[in-house]
N, C-alpha and C positions, 0 to 999 in steps of 0.2 A: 264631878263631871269629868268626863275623859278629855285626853288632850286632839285639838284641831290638827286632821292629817290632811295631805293635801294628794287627792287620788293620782293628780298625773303628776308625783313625782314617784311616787309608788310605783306605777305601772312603769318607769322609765327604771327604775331601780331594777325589779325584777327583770324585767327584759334584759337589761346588761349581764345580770347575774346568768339568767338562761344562756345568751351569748357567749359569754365567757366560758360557760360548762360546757356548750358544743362546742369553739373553738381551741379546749382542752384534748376531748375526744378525737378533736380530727388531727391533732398535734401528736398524739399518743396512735394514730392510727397509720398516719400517713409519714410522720414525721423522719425520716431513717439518714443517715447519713450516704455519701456517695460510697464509703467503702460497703457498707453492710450491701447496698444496691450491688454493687458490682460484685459481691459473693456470692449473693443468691441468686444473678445472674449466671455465673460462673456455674452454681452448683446446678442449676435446671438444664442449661448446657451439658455438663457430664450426664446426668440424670436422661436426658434424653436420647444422647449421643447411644449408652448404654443398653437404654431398650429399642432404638435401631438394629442394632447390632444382632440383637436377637429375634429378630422378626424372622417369622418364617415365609419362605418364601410364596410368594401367589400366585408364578406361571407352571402351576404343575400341570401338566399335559398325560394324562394317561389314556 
């Protein structure tokens, strides 16, 4: 005979596990420090700054 499982700690088991495995993801997604923030900050600033620069103009009048 198989051994007596007990369904709802099963399902509380898994569910933690699922939890745990999204709360990794979003750790690994969102998680950055305030310097790496404020570099890529930094670099989208230049990045932008640069292709301003090079805009061509829109009041051409001919």
């Amino acid at each position: 005979m198989g051994e007596v499982v007990n369904l709802r700690q099963v399902r509380k088991r898994r569910k933690r596990d699922e939890d745990a495995a999204t709360a990794e993801a979003n750790r690994r997604k969102h998680g950055r420090t305030l310097a790496e923030r404020d570099v890529q900050e930094a670099e989208e600033k230049a990045r932008d700054a640069h292709l301003d620069a090079h805009k061509l103009s829109s009041d051409t009048d001919e």
